[in-house]
C-alpha positions in Angstrom: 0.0 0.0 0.0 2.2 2.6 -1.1 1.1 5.8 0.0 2.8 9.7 -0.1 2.5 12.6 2.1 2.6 16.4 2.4 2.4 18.2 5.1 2.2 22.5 5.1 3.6 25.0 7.5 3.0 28.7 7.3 4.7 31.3 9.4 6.3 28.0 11.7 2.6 26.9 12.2 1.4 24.0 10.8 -1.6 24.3 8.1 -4.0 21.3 8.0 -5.7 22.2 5.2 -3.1 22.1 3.1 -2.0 18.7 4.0 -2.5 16.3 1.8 -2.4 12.1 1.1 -1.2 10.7 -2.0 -2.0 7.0 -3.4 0.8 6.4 -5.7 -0.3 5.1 -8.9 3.0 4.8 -11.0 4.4 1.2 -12.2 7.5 1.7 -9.7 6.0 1.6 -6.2 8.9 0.3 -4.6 11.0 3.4 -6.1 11.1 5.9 -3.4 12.7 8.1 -5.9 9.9 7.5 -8.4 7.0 8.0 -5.9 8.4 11.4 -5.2 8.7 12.3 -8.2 5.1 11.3 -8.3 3.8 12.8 -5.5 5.3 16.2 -6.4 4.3 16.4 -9.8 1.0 15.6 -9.3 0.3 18.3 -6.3 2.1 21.1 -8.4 0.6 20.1 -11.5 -2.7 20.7 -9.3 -1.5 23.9 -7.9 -0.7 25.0 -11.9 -4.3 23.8 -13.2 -6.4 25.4 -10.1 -4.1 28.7 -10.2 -3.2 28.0 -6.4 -0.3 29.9 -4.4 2.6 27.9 -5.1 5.0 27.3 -1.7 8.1 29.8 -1.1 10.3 26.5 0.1 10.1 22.8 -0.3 11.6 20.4 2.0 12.0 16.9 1.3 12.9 13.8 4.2 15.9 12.9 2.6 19.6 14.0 0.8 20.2 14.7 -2.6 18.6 11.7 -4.3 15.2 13.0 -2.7 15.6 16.6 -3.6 17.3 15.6 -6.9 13.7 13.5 -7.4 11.8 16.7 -6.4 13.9 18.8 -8.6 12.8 16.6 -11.5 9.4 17.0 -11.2 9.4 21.0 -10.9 11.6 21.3 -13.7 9.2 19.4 -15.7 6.2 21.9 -14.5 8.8 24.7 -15.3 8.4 25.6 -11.6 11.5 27.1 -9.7 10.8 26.5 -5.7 13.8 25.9 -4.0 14.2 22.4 -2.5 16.0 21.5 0.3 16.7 18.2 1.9 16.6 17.2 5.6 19.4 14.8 6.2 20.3 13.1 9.0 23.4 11.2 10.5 24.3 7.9 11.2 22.6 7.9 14.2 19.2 8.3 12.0 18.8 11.7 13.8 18.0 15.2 12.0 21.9 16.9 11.6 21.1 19.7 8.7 19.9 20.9 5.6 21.2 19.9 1.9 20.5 21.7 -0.8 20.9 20.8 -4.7 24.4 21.9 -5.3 25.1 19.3 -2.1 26.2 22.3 0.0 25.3 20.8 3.8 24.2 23.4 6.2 24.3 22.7 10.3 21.5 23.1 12.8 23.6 22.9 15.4 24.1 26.4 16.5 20.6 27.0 15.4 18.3 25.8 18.1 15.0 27.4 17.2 15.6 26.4 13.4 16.2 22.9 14.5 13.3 22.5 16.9 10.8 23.8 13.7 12.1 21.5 11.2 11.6 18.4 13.6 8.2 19.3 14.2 8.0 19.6 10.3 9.5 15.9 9.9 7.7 14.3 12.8 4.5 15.6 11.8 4.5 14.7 8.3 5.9 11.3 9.5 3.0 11.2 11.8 0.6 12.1 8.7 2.2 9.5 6.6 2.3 7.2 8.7 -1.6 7.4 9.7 -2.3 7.6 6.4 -0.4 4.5 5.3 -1.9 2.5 8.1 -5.4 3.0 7.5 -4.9 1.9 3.7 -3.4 -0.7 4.9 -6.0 -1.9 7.5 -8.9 -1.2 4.8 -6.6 -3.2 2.2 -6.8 -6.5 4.9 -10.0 -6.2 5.0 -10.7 -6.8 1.8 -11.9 -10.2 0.5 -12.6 -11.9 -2.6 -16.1 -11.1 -2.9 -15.8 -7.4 -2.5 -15.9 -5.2 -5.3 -18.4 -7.7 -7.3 -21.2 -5.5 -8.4 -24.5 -7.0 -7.2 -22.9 -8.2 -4.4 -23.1 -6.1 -0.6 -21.8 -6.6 2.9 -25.3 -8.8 3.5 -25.2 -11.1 0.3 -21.3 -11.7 1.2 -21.9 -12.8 5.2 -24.4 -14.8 3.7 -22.2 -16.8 1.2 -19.4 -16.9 3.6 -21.7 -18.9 6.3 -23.2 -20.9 3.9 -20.2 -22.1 2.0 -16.8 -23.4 3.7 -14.5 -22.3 1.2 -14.3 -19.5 -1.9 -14.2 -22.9 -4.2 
């Protein structure tokens, strides 16, 4: 169930009605460089067709590969938002921001800075993560029979207790 995720801040606060849940529907799904492209073509494109306020910043989880990904899909909207990258250590712990040109830029003398851009991460990793788990859940729960046209929740139960096996 591969899902994407976007979360918004504005002014350091976070803005829930911009976030937004991606299914991805490309052939790679196991590409996390593909879905990203994915995801961020298809929500600029959107922002393009509906005339929308495009962002002032993008920040991608991830190093160059991620923002490299991002970059892609802008330049094929003929968008120019910068993109930057939050990459972390070996300890899998935020350490900085990367930008295209692979210039790494510290947070450690930047307390406040740092302290946003975790709440950033952790709440779109929160978002994501929700998101992902309830695809998932409603993906388990769905048997054979569903989806057959003629066929509802009642009919099925009835089939099922009637019958010991799908054959």
């Amino acid at each position: 169930s591969p899902v994407g995720a976007m979360v918004a801040f504005i002014n350091g606060e976070p803005a829930k009605k911009l976030y937004r849940k991606f299914h991805i529907e490309g052939d790679e799904k196991r590409d996390d460089f593909a879905s990203m492209r994915e995801v961020i073509y298809r929500r600029y494109k959107r922002l393009i067709d509906d005339d929308l306020r495009k962002p002032d910043l993008i920040l991608v989880d991830g190093g160059l590969p991620q923002i490299k990904s991002a970059k892609e899909a802008l330049d094929r909207l003929s968008l120019s938002i910068p993109v930057y990258g939050l990459v972390k250590n070996e300890r899998h712990r935020t350490e900085g921001l990367i930008d295209i040109n692979d210039t790494m830029y510290s947070l450690q003398d930047k307390k406040p800075l740092f302290f946003l851009l975790m709440r950033m991460q952790d709440e779109v990793h929160r978002f994501a993560i929700s998101f992902h788990h309830q695809v998932r859940s409603k993906t388990f729960k769905t048997g054979v029979l569903d989806g057959i046209e003629g066929l509802g929740k009642k009919r099925i139960e009835i089939l099922y207790r009637n019958y010991e096996s799908i054959n």
